[in-house]
Backbone as a printed PyTorch tensor [residue, N CA C, xyz], in Angstrom:
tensor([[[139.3990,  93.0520,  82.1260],
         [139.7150,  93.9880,  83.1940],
         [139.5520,  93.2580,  84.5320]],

        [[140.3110,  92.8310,  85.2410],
         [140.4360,  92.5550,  86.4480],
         [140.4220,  93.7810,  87.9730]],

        [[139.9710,  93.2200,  88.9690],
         [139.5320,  93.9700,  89.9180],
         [141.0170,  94.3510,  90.9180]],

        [[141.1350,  95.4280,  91.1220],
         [142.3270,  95.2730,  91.6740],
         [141.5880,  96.0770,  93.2810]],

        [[142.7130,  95.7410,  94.9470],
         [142.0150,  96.5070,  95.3520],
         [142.8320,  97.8910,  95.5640]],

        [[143.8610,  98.4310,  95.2570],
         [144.3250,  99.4220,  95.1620],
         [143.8520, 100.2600,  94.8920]],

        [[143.1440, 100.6320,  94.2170],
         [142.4900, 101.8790,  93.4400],
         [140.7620, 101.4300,  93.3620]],

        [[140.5410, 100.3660,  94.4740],
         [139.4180, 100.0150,  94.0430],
         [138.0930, 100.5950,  95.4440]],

        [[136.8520, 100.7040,  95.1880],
         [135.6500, 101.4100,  95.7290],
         [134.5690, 100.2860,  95.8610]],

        [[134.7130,  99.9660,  97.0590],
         [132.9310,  98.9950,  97.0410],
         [131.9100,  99.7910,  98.1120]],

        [[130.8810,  99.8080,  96.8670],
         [129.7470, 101.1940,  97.1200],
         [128.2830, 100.3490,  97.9180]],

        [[128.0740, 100.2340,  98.7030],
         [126.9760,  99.2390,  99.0480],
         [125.3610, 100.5350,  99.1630]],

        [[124.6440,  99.9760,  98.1510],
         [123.5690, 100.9970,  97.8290],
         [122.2920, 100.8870,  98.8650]],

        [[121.6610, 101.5230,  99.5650],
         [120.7540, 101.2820, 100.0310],
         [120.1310,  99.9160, 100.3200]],

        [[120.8370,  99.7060, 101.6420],
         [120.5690,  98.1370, 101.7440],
         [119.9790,  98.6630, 103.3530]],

        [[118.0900,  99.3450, 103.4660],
         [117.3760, 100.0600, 104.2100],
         [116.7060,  98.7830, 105.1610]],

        [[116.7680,  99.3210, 106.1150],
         [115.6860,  98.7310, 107.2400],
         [114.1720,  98.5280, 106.3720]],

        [[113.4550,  99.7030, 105.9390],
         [111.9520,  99.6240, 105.3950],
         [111.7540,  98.7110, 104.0330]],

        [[112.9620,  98.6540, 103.4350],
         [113.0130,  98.1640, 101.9240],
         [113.3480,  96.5610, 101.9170]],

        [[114.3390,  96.6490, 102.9300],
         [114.7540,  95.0610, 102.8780],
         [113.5410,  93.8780, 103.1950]],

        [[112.4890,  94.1820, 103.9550],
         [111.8580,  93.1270, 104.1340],
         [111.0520,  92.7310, 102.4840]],

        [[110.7640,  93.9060, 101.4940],
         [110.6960,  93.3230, 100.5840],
         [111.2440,  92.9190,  99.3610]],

        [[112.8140,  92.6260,  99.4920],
         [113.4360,  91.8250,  98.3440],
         [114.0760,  90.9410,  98.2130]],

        [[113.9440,  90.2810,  97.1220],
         [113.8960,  89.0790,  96.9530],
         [115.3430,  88.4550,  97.0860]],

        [[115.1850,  86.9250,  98.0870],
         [117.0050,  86.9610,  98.1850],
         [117.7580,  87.7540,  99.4310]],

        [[116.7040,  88.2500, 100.4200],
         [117.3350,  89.3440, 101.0100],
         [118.3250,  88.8150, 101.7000]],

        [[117.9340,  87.5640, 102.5190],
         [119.1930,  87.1930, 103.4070],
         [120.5000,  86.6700, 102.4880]],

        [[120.6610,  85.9080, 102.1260],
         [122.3860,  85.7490, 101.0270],
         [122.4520,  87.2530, 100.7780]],

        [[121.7170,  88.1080, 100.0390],
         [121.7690,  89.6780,  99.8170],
         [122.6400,  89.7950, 100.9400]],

        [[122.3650,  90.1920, 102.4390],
         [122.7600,  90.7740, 102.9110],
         [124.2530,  89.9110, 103.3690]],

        [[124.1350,  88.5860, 103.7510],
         [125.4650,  87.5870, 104.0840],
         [126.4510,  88.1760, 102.8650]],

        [[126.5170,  87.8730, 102.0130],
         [127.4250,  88.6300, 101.2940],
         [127.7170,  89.9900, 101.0810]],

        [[126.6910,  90.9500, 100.6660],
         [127.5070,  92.0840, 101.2510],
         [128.2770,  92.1860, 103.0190]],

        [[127.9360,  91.5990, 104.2290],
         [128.7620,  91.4240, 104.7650],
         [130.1810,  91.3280, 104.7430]],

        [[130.1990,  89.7220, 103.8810],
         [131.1770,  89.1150, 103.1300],
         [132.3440,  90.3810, 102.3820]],

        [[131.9170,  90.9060, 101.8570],
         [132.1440,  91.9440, 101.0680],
         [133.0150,  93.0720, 101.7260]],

        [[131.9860,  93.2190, 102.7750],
         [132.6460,  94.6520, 103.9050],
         [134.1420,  94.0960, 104.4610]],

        [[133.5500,  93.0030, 105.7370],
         [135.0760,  92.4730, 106.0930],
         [136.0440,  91.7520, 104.9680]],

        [[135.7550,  91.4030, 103.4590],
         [136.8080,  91.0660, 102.6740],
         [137.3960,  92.8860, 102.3960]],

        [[136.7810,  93.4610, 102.2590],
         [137.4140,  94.8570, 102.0330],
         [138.4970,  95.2430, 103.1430]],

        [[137.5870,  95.2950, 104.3490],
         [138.6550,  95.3110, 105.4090],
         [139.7300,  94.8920, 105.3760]],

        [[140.2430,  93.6330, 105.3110],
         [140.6670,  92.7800, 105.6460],
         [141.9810,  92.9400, 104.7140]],

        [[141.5670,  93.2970, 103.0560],
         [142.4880,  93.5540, 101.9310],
         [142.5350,  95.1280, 101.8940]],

        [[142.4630,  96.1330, 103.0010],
         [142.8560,  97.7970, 102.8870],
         [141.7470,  98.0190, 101.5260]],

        [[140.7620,  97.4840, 101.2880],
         [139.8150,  98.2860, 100.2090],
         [139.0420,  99.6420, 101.0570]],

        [[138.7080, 100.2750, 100.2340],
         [137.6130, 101.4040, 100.3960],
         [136.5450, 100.9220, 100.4590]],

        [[135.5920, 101.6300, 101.3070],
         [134.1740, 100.8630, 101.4850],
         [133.4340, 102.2670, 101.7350]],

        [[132.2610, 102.0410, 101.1990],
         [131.0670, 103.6940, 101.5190],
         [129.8440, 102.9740, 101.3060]],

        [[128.2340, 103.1720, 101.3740],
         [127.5970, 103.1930, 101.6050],
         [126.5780, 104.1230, 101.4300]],

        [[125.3840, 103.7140, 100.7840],
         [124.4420, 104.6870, 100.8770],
         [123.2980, 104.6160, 101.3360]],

        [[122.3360, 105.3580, 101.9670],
         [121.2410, 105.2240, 102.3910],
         [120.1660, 106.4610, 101.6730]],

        [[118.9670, 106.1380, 100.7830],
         [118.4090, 106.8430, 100.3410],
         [117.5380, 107.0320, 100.8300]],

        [[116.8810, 108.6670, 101.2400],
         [115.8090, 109.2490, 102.0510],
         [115.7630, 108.4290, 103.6210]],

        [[116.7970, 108.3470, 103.9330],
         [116.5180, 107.4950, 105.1030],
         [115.4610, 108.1790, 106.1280]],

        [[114.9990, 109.0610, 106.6880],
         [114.3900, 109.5310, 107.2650],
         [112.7740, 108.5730, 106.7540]],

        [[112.2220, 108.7060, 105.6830],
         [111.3040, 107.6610, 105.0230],
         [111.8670, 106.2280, 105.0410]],

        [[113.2070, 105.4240, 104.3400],
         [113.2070, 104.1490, 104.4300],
         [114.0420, 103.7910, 105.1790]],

        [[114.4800, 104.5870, 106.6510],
         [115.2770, 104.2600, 107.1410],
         [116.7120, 103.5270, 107.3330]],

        [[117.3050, 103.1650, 108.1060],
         [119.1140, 103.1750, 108.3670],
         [119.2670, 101.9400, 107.3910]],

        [[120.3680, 102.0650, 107.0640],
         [120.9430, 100.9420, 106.8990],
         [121.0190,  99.6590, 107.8760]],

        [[120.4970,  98.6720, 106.9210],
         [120.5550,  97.3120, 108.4280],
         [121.5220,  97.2490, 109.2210]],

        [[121.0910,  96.8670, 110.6730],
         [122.0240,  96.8020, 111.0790],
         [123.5690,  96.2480, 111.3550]],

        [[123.1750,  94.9250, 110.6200],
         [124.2160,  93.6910, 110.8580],
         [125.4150,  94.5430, 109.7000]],

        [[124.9990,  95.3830, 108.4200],
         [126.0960,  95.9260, 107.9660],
         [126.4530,  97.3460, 108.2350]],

        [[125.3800,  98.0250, 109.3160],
         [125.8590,  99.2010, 109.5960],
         [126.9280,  99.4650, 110.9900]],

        [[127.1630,  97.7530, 111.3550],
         [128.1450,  97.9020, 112.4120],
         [129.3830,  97.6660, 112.0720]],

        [[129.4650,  97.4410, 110.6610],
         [130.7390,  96.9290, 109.6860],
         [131.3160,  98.2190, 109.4450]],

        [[130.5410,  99.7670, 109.0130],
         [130.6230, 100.8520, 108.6950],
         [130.8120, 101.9060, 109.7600]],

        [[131.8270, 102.5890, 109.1470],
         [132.1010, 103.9530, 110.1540],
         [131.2570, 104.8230, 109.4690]],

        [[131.2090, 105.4110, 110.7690],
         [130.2410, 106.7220, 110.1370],
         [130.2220, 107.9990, 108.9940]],

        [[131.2800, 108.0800, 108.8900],
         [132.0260, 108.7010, 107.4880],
         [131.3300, 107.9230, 106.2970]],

        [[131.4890, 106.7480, 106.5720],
         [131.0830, 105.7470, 105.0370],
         [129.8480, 105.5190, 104.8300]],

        [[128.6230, 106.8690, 105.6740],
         [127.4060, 106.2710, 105.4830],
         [127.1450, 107.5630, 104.8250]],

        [[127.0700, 107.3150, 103.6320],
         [126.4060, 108.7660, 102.6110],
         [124.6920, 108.7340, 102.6840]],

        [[123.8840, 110.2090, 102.9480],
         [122.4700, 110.0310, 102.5140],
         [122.5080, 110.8320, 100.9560]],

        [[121.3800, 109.9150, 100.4280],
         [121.3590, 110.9950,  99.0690],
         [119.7610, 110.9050,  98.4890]],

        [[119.4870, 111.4090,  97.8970],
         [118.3200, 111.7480,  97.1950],
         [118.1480, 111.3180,  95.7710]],

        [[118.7860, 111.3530,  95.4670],
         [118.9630, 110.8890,  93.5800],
         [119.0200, 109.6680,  93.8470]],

        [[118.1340, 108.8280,  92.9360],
         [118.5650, 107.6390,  92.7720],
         [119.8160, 106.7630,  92.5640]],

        [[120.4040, 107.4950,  91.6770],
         [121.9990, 107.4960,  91.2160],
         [123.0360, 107.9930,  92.2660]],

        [[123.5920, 107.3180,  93.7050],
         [124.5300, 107.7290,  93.6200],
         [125.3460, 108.8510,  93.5000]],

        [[125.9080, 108.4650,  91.9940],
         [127.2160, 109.3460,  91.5310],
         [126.6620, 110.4910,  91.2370]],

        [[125.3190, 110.9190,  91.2010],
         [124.8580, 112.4230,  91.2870],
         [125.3430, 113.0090,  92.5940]],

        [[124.9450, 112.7230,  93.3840],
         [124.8250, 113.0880,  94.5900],
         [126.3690, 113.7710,  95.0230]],

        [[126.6390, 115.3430,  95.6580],
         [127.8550, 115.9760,  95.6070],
         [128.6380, 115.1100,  96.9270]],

        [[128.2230, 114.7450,  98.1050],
         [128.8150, 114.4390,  98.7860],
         [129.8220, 112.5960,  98.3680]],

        [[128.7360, 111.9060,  97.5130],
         [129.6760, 110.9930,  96.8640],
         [130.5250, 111.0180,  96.2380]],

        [[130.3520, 112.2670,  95.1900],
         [131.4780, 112.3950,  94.5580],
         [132.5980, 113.1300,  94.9210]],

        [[132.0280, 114.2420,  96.1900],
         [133.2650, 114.1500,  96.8470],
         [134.3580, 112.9950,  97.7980]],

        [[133.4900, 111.9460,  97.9960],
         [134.1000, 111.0220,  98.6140],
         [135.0540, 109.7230,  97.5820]],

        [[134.4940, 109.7340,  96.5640],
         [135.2880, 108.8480,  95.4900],
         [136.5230, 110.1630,  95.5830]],

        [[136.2240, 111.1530,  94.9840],
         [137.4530, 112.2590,  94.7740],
         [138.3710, 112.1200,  96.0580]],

        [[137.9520, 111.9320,  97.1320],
         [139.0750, 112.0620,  97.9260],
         [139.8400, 110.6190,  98.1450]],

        [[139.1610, 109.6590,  97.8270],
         [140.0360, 108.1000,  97.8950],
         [140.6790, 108.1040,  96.6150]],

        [[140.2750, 108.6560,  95.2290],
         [140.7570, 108.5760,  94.2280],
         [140.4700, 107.1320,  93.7460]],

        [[139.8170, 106.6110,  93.6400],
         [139.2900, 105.0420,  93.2570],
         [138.7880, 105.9060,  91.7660]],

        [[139.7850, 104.5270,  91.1030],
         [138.9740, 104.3550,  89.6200],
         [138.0100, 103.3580,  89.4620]],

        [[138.3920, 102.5320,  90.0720],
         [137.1380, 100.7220,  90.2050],
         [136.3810, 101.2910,  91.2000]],

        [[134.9050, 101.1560,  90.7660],
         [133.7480, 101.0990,  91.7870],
         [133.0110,  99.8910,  91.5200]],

        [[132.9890,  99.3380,  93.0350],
         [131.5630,  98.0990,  92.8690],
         [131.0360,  98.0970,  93.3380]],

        [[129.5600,  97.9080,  92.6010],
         [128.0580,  98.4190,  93.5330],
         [127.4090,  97.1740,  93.5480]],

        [[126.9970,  97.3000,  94.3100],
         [125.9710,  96.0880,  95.2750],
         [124.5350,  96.7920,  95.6530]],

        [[123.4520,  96.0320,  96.4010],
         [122.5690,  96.1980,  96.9470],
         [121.2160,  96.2300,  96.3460]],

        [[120.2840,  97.1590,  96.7940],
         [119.3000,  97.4810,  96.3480],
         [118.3540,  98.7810,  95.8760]],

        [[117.7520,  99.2000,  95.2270],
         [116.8040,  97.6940,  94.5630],
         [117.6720,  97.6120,  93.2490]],

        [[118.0350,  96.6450,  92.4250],
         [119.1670,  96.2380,  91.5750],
         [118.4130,  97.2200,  90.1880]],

        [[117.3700,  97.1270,  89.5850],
         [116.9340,  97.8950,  88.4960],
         [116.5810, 100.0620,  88.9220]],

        [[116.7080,  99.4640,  89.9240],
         [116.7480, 101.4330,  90.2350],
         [117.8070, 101.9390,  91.0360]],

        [[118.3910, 102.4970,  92.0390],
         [119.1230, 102.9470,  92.7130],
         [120.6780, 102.1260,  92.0370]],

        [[120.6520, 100.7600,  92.6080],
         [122.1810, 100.0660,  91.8960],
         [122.3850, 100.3240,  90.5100]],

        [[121.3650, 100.1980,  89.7260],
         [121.1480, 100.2230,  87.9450],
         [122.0800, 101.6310,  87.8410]],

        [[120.8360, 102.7080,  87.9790],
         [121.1880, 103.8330,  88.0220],
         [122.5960, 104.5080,  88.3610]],

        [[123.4330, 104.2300,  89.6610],
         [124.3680, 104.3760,  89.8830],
         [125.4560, 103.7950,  88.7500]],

        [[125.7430, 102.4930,  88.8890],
         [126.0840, 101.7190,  87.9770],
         [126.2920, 102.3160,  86.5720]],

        [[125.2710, 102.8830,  85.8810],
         [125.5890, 103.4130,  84.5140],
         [125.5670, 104.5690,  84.5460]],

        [[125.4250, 105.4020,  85.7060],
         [126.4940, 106.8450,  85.5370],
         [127.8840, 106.8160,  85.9700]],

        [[128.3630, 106.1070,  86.8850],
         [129.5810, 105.6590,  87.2540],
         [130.3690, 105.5750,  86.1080]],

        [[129.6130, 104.5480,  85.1830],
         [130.2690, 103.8730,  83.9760],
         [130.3630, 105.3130,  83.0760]],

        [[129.5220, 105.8250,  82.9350],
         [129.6180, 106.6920,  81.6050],
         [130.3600, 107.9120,  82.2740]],

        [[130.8700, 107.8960,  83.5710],
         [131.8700, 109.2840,  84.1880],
         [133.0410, 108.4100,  83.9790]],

        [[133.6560, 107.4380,  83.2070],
         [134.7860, 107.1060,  83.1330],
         [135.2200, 106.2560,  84.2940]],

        [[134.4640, 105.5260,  84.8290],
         [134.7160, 104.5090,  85.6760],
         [135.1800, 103.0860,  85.3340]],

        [[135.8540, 102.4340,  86.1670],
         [136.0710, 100.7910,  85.8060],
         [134.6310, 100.5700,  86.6300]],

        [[133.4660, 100.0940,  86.3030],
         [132.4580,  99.7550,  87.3350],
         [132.0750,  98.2740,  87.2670]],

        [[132.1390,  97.5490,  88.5760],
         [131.0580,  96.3840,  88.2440],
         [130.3060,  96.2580,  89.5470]],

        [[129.4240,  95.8100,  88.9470],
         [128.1460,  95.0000,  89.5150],
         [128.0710,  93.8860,  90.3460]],

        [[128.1800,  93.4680,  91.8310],
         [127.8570,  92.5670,  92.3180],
         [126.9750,  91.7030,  92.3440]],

        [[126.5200,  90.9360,  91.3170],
         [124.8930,  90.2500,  91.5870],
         [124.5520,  89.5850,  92.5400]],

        [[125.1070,  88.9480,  93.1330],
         [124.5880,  88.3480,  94.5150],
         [124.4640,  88.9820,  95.2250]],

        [[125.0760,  90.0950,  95.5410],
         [125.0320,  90.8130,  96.3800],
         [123.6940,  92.4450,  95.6980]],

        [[122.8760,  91.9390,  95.2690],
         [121.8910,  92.6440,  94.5290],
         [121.1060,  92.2300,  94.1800]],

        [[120.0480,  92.9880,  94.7240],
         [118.2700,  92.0650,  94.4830],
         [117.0660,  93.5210,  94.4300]],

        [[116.3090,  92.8870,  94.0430],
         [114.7490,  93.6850,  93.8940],
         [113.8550,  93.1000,  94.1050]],

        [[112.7300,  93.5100,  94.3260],
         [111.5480,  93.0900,  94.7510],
         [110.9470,  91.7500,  93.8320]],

        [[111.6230,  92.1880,  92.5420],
         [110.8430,  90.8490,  91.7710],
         [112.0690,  90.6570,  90.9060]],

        [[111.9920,  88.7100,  90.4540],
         [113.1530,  88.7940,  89.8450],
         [113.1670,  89.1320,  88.6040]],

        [[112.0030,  89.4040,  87.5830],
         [112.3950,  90.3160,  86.4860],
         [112.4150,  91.3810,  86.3820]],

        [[112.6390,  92.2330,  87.5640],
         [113.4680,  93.5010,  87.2120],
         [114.7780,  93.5760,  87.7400]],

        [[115.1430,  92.7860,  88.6160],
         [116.5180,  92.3800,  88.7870],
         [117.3920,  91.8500,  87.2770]],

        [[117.0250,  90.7150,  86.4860],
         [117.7260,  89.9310,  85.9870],
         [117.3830,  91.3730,  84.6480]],

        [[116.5170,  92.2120,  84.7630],
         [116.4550,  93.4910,  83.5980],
         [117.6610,  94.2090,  83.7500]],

        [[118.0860,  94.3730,  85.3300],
         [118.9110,  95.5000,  85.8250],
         [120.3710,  94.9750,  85.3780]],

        [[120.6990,  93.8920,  85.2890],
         [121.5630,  93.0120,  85.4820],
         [121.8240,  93.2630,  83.5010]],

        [[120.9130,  92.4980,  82.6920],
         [121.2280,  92.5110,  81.5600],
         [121.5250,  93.8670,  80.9420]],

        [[120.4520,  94.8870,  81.5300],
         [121.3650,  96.3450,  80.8710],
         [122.9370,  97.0140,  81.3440]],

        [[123.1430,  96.5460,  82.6410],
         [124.4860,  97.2770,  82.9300],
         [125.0610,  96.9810,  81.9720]],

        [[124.8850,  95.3290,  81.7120],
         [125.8130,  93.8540,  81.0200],
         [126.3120,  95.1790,  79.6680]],

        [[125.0250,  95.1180,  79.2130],
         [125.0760,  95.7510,  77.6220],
         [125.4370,  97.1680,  77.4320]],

        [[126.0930,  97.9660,  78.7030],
         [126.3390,  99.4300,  78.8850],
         [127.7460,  99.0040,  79.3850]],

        [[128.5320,  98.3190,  79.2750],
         [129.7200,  97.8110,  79.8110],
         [129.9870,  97.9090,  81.3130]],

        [[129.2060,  97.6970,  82.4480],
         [128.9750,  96.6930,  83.3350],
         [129.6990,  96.0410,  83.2890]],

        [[130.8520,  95.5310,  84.4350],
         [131.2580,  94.2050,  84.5950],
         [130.5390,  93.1900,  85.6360]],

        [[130.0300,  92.3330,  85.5620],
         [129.0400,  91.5560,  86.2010],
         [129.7090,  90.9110,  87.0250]],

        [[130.1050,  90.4060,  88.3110],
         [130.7210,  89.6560,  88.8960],
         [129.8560,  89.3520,  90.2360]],

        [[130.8110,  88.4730,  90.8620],
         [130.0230,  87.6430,  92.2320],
         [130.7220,  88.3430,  93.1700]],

        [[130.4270,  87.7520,  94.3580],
         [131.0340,  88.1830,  95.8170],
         [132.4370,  87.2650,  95.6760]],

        [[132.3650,  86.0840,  95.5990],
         [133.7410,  85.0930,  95.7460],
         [134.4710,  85.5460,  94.2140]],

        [[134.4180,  86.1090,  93.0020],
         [135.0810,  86.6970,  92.2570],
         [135.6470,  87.9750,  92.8630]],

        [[135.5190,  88.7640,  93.5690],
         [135.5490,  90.0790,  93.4390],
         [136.9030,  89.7010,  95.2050]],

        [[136.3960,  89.0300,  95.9310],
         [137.3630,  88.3720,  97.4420],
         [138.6300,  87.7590,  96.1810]],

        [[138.7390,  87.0030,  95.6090],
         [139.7420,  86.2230,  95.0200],
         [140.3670,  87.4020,  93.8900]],

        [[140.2330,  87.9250,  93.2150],
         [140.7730,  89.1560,  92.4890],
         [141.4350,  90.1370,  93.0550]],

        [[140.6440,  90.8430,  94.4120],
         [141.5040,  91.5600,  95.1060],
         [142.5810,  90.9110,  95.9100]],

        [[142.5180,  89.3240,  96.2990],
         [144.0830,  88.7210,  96.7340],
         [144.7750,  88.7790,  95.5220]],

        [[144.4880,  88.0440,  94.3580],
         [145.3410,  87.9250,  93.6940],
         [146.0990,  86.8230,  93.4620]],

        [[146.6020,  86.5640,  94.8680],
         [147.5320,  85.3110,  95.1990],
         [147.4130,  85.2000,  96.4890]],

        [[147.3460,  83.3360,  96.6530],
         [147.4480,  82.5350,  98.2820],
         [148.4130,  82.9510,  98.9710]],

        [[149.7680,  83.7270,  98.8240],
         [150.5230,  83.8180,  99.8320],
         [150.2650,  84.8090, 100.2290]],

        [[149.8320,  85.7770, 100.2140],
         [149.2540,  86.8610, 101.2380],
         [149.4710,  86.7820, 102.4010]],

        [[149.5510,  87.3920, 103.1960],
         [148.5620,  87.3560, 104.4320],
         [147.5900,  87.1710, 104.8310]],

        [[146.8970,  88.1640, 104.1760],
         [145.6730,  87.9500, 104.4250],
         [144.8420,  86.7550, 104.0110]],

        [[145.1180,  86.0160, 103.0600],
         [144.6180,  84.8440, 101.9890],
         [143.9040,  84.0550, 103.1380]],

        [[144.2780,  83.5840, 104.1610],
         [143.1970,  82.7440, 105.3870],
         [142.1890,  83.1800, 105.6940]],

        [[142.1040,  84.3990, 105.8950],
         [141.1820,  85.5250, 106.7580],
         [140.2070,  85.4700, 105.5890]],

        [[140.8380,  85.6550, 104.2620],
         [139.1860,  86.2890, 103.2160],
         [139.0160,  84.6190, 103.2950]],

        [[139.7430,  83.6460, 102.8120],
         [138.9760,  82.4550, 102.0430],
         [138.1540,  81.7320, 103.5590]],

        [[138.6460,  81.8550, 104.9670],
         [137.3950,  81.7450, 105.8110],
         [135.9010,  82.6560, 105.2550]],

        [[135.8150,  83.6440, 104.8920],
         [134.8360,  84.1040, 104.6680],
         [134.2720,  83.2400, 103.4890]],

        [[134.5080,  83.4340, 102.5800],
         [134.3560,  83.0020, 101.3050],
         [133.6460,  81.0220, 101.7050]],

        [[134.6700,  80.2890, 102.6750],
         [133.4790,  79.4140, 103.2770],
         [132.8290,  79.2930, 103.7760]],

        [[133.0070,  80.2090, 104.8430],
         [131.4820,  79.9730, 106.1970],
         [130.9550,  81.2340, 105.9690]],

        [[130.3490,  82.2790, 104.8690],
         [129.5590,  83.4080, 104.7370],
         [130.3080,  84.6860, 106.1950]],

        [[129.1500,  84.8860, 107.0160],
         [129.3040,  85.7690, 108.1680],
         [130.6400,  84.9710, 109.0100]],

        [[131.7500,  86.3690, 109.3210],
         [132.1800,  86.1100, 110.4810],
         [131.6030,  86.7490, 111.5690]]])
């Protein structure tokens, strides 16, 4: 199954002001989801965002909450995401069958999302670079169960090169600058 971006959803999970100072990896964490936002841009993808209990772990960082319109910043309470009514009204209204989740913390909130996504009939994958936790064996835990719940596991520079497709694009300069120098 290849990533297409037509029909495709990149979900960036609680990537919090209070949380980020403790996980592991945070900076590449966050350079690539960057990466991620303006490759979306750039190829007409869908992009949303979540922030859990923010009032307790506060906003989304800033360097990717200036990437985001305000529409694309969902709060939710459930660990999962795809519980949450206002997300699923927002997949319902883009109509995205591919969702890819990123962020943190990779064994709870991303995990969680991730394998309800999957089991509501989703194409879902998993960004790992762009996904971390506090320690790395509950990351590389979070990582091996999506794997084994049909999870598609992929990178940041897999997921930029899938949605081109092909070098003659247009756009093809714009993402593969990203893809070398991280942040524009």
């Amino acid at each position: 199954m290849m990533m297409n971006r037509e029909n495709g959803l990149l979900v960036i999970i609680d990537v919090q002001e209070k949380l980020a100072a403790s996980i592991l990896d945070i900076e590449p964490l966050v350079a690539n989801v960057a990466r991620l936002i303006d490759g979306a841009r750039s190829l007409d993808v869908a992009v949303c965002a979540t922030e859990h209990c923010p009032t307790s772990i506060g906003p989304t960082l800033a360097l990717l909450a200036e990437r985001l319109h305000d529409d694309e910043i969902l709060e939710k309470v459930h660990f999962s995401a795809a519980l949450e009514e206002n997300f699923q009204a927002h997949v319902k209204r883009l109509a995205s069958r591919q969702i890819l989740v990123c962020g943190t913390e990779a064994h709870v909130c991303v995990l969680q999302s991730a394998l309800t996504l999957q089991a509501q009939g989703f194409e879902t994958f998993l960004i790992t670079d762009a996904s971390s936790s506090r320690h790395a064996s509950d990351r590389d835990a979070a990582f091996l169960r999506a794997s084994q719940a049909g999870v598609q596991l992929v990178t940041t520079e897999m997921v930029l090169f899938e949605w081109m497709k092909r070098a003659d694009i247009p756009e093809f300069r714009q993402v593969l600058a990203l893809v070398k120098s991280g942040l524009s």
